[in-house]
GUZAMI-675280 format. One line per field, with one value per residue (C-alpha): chain; x, y, z; residue number from 1; residue in three letters. Coordinates in Angstrom, 2 decimals, padded with zeros to 5 digits, always signed. Layout:
N
c A; ...
c1 X; ...
c2 Y; ...
c3 Z; ...
k NUM; ...
r Ala; ...
//
This chain:
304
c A; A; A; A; A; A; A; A; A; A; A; A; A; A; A; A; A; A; A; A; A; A; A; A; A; A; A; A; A; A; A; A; A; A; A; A; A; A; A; A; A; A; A; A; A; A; A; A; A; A; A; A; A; A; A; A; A; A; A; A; A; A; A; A; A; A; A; A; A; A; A; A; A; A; A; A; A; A; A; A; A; A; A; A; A; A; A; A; A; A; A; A; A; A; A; A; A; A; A; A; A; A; A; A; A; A; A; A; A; A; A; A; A; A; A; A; A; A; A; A; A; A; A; A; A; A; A; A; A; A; A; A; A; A; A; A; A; A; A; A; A; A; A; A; A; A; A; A; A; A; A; A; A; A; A; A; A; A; A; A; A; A; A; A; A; A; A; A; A; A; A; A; A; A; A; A; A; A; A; A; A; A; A; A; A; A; A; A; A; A; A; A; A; A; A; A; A; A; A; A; A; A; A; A; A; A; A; A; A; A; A; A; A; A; A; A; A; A; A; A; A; A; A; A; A; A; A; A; A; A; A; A; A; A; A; A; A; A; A; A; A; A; A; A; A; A; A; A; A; A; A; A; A; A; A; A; A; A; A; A; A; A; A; A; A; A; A; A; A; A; A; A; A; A; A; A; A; A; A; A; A; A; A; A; A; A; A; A; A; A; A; A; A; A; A; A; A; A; A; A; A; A; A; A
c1 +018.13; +015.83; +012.23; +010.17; +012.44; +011.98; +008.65; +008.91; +011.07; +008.36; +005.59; +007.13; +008.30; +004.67; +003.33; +005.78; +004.86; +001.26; +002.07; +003.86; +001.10; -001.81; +000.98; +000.97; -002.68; -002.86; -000.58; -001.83; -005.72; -003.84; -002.49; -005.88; -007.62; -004.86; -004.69; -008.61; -008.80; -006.28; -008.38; -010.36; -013.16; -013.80; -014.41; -016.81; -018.59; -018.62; -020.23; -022.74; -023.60; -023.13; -026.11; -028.02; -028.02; -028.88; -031.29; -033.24; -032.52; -034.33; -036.96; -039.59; -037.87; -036.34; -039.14; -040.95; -044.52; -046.14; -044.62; -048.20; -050.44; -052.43; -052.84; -054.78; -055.67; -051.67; -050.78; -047.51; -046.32; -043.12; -040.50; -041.06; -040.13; -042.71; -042.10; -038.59; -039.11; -042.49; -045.52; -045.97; -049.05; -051.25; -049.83; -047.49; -044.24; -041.40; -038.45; -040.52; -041.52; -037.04; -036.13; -038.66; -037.81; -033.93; -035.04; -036.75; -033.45; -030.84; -032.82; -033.22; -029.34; -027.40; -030.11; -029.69; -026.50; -025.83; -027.89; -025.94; -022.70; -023.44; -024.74; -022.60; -019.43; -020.65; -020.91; -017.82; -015.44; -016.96; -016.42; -012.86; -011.93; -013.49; -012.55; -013.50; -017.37; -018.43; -016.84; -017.59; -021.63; -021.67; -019.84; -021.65; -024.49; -023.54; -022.36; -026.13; -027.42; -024.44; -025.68; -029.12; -029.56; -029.15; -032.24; -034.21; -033.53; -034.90; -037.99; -038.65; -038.13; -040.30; -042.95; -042.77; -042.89; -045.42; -044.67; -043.88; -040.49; -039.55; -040.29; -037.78; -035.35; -034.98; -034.72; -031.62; -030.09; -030.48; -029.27; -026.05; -025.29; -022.68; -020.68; -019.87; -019.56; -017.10; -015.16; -014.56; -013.56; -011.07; -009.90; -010.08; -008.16; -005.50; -005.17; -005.40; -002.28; -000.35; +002.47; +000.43; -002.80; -000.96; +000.96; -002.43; -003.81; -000.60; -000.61; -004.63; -006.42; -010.19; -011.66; -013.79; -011.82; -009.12; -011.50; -013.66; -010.77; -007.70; -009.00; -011.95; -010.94; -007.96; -010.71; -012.81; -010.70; -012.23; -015.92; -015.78; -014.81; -017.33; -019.88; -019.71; -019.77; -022.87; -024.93; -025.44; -025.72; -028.85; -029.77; -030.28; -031.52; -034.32; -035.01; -035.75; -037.99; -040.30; -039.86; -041.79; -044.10; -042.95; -040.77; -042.39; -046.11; -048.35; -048.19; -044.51; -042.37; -039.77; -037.49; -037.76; -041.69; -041.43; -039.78; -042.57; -045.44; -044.01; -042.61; -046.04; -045.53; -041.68; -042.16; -044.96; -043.63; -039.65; -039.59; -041.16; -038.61; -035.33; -035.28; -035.42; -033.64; -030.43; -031.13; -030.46; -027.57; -025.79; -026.54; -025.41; -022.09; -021.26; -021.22; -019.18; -016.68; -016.59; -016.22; -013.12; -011.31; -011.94; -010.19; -007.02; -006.78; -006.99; -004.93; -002.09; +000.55; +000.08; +001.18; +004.50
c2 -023.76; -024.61; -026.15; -023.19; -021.19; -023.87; -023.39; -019.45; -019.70; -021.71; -019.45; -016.24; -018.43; -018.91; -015.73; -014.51; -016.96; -016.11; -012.14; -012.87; -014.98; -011.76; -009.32; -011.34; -011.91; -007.79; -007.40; -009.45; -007.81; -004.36; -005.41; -006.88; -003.15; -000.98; -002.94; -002.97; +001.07; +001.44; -000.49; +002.46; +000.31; -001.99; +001.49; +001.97; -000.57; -000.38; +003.21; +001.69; -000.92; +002.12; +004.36; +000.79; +000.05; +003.48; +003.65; -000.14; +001.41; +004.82; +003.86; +005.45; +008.46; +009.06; +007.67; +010.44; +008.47; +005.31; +002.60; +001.28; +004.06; +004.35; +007.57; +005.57; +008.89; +009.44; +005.53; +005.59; +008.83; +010.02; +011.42; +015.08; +017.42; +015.63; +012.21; +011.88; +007.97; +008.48; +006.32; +002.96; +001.00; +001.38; +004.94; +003.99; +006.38; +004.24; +006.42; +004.96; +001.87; +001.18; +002.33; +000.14; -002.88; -002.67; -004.02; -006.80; -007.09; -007.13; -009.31; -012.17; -011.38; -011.58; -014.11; -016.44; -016.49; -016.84; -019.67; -021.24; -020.81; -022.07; -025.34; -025.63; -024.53; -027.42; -030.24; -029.16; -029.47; -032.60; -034.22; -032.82; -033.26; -036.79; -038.43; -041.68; -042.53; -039.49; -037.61; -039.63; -039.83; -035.86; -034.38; -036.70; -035.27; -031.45; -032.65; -034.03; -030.77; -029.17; -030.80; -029.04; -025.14; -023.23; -020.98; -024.22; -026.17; -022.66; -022.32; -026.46; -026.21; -022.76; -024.90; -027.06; -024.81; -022.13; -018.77; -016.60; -014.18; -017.11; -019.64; -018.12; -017.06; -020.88; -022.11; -019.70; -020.71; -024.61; -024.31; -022.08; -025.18; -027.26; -023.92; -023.21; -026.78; -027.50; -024.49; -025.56; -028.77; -027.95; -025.76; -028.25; -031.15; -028.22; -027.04; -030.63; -031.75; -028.81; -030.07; -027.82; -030.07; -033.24; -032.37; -031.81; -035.45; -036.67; -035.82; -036.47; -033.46; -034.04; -034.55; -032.12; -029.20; -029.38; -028.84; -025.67; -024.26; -024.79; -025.84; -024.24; -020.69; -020.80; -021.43; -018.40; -016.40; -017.87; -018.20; -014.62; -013.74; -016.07; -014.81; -011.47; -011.89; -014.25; -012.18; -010.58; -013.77; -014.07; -010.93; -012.03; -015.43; -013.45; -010.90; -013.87; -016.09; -012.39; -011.82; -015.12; -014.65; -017.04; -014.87; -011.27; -011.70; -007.51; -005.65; -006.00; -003.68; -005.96; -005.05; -008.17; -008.44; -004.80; -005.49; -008.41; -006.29; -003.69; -005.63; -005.39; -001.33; -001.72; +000.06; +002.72; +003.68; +002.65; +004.15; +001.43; -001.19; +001.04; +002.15; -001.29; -002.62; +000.05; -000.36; -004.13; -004.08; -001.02; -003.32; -006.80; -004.28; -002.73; -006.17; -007.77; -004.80; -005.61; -008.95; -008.78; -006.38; -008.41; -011.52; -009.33; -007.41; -011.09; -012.82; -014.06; -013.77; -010.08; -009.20; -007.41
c3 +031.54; +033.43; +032.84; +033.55; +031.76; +028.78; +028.49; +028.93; +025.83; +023.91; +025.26; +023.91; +020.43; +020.17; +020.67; +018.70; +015.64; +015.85; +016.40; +012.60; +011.04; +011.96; +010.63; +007.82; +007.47; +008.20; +005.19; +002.49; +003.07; +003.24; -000.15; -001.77; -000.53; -002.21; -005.62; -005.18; -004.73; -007.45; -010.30; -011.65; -013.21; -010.27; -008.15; -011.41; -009.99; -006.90; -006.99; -009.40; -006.55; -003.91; -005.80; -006.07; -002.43; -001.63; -004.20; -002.55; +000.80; +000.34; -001.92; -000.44; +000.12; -003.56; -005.70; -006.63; -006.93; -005.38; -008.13; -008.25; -008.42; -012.17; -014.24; -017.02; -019.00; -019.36; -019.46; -022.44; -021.57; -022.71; -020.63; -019.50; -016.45; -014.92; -015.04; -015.97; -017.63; -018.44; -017.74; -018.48; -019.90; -016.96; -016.11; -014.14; -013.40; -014.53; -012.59; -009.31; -010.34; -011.85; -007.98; -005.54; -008.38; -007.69; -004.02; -005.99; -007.99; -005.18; -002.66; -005.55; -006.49; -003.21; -001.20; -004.26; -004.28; -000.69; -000.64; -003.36; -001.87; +001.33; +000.08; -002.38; -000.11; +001.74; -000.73; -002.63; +000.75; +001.65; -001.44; -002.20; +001.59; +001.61; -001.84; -002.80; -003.33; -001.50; -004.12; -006.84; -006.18; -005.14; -008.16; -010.56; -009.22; -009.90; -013.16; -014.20; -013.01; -015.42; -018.20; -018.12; -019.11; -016.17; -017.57; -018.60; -015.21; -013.31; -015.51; -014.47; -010.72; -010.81; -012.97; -010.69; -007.61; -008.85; -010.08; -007.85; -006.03; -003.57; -006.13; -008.49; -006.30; -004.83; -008.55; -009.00; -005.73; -006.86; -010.36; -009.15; -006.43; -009.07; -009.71; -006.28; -004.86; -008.12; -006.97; -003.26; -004.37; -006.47; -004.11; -001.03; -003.31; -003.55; -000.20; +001.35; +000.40; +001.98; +004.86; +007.26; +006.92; +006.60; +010.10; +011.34; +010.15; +011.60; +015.26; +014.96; +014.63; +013.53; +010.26; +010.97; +012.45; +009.81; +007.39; +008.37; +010.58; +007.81; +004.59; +003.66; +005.11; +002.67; +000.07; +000.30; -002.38; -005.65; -003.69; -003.06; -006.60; -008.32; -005.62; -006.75; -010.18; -009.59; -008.38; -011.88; -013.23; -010.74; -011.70; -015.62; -014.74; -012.29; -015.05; -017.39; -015.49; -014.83; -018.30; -018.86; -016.23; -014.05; -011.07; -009.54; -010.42; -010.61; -009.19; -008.17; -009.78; -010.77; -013.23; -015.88; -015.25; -016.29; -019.42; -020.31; -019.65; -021.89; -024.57; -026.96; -026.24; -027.95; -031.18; -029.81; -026.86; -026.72; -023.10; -021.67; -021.86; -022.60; -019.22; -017.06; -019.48; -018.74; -015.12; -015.30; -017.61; -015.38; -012.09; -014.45; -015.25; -011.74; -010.20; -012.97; -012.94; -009.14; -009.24; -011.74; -010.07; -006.75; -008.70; -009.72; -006.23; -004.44; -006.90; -004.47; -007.96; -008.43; -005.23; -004.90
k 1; 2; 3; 4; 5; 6; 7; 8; 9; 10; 11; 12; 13; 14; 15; 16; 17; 18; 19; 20; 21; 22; 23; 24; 25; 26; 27; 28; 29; 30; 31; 32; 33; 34; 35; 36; 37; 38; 39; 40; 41; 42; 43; 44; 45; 46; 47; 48; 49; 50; 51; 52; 53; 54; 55; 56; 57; 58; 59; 60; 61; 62; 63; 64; 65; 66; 67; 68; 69; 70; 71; 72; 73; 74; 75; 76; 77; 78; 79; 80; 81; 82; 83; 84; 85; 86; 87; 88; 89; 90; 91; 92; 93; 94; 95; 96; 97; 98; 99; 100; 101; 102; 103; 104; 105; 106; 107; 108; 109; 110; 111; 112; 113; 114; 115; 116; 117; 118; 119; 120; 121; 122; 123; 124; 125; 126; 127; 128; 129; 130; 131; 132; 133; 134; 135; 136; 137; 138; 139; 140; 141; 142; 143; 144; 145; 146; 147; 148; 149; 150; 151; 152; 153; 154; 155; 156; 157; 158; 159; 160; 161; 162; 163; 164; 165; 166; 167; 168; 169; 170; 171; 172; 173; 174; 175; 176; 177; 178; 179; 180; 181; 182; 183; 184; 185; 186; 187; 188; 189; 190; 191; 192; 193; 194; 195; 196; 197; 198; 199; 200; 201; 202; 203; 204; 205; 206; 207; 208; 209; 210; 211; 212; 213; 214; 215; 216; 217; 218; 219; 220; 221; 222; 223; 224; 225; 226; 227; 228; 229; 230; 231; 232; 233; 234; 235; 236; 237; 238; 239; 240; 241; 242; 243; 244; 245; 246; 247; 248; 249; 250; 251; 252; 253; 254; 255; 256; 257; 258; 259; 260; 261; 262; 263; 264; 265; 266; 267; 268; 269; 270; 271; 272; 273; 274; 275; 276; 277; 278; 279; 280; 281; 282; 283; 284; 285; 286; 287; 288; 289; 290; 291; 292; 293; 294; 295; 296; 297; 298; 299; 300; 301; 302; 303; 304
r Unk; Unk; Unk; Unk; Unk; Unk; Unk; Unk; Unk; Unk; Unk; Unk; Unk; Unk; Unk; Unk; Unk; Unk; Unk; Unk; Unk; Unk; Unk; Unk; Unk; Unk; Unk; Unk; Unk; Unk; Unk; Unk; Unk; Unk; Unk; Unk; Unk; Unk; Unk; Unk; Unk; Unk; Unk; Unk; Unk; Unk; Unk; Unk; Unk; Unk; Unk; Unk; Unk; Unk; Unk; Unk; Unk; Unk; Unk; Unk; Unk; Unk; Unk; Unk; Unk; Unk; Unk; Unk; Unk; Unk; Unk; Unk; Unk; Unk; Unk; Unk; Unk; Unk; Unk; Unk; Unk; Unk; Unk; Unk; Unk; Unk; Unk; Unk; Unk; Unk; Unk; Unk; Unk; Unk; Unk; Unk; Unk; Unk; Unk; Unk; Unk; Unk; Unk; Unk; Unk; Unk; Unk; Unk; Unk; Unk; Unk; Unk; Unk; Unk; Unk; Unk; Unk; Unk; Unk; Unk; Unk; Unk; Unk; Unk; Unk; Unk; Unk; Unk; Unk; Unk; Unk; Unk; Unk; Unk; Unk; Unk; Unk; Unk; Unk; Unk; Unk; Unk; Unk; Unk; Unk; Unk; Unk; Unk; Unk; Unk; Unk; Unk; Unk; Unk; Unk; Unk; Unk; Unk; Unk; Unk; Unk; Unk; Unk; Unk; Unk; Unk; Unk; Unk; Unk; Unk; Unk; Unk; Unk; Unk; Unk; Unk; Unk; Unk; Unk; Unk; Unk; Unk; Unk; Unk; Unk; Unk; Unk; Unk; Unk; Unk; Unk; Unk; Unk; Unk; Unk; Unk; Unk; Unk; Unk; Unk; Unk; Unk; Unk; Unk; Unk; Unk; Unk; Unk; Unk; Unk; Unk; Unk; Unk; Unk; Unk; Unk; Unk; Unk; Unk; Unk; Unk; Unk; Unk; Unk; Unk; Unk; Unk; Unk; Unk; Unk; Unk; Unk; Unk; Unk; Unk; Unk; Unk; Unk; Unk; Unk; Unk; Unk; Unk; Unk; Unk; Unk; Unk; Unk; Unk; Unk; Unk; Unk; Unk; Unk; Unk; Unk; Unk; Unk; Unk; Unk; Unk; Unk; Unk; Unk; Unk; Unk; Unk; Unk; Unk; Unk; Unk; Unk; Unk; Unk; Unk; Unk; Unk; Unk; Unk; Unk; Unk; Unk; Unk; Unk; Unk; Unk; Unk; Unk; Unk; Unk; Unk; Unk; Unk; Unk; Unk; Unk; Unk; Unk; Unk; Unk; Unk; Unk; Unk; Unk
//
């Protein structure tokens, strides 16, 4: 043969391996989406998240009142055809007030956590992808930040910060860093030591590209699965720190300052914190359900 017809030979071997590989790629998600749409309780919660979304997105639309407008004369209202919740301690309808909050709930939920796991994704591939001192120093750091309460830590950086919805949502973002950068390292130390990557250090491929265009993408399973399940986690933590006073500040009609300012009201008028307290255990539970039938859909082992 001769040397153009070589390299012909090679060209079409090429496109031929890399025509595989997507068909292979193509396959696998194929797979994840049908074991996904086959678990009945993880499309439990993803129509829980579905009525959420649409609920944050259409807020002013659906709510049937102004979440902030006061009908003192009524204030502790129980539910009736006319406000389906009732009212709350400053006459407030609680239907409106639950579907404006679950924009309050979802932007803390997903931002926080996206924050998190971008940082964190960071730290955790440098260090595993690294070794040596780098990894030593960083992971002793997430493991000092372990050590402390997740809750606790958030209340001290929001202390320190100031109350407020930024405030709060930065202090879950920072004290759900060592999760997610633990994660990618264990991952990276895993996927590092495949022949692929060492081939790659071999014929001298940099650090750098090796390690956000082959590790870290074979990483993103367990990020994704922890990701989703937290953003309930955020969720809670959120709800606590307005519990306390320290997160959504009135007239914001977030769900967990809703629960504080009705908490004195929870033996005369049971309305006022039954009904955030469903909404944020359904949205806790539709994003959980999610997130573990995510983890069985993408688990590499179950696939046939």
């Amino acid at each position: 043969m001769t040397p153009s017809e070589i390299r012909a030979e090679k060209g079409k071997g090429d496109l031929a391996h890399l025509a595989h590989r997507r068909e292979t790629r193509s396959s696998l998600v194929k797979d994840a989406i049908q074991r996904l749409f086959r678990d009945k309780l993880a499309i439990a919660g993803m129509v829980i998240i579905g009525v959420l979304l649409l609920m944050a997105l259409l807020a002013p639309l659906v709510a049937p009142y102004d979440p902030i407008i006061q009908e003192i004369l009524k204030r502790r209202q129980a539910p009736s055809s006319e406000h389906w919740m009732g009212l709350d301690d400053l006459g407030r309808d609680i239907l409106s007030r639950i579907i404006f909050g679950s924009r309050f709930s979802l932007q803390v939920g997903v931002v926080s956590v996206s924050l998190a796991i971008l940082v964190g994704a960071i730290i955790g591939a440098a260090a595993g992808y690294l070794g040596g001192w780098v990894d030593t120093v960083v992971m002793r750091l997430m493991d000092i930040m372990l050590a402390f309460p997740a809750l606790l830590l958030a209340i001290a950086i929001v202390t320190i910060l100031g109350p407020g919805l930024l405030n709060m949502l930065y202090a879950i973002a920072i004290v759900s860093i060592p999760a997610y950068a633990r994660i990618v390292r264990a991952s990276v130390l895993t996927v590092k030591e495949h022949d692929y990557i060492l081939a790659g250090r071999s014929i001298g491929v940099p650090p750098l590209r090796l390690l956000f265009r082959n590790v870290f993408p074979n990483c993103l399973t367990p990020l994704i699965v922890q990701g989703t399940l937290g953003i309930g986690t955020a969720i809670l933590d959120a709800a606590g720190l307005s519990f306390l006073g320290l997160g959504a500040q009135p007239p914001k009609p977030e769900w967990g300052a809703m629960l504080g300012q009705g908490r004195y009201s929870m033996f005369t008028a049971p309305h006022i914190v039954v009904f955030p307290g469903i909404a944020i255990m359904l949205t806790v539970l539709g994003f959980n359900l999610l997130g573990d039938g995510l983890r069985d859909a993408l688990d590499p082992r179950l696939r046939i």
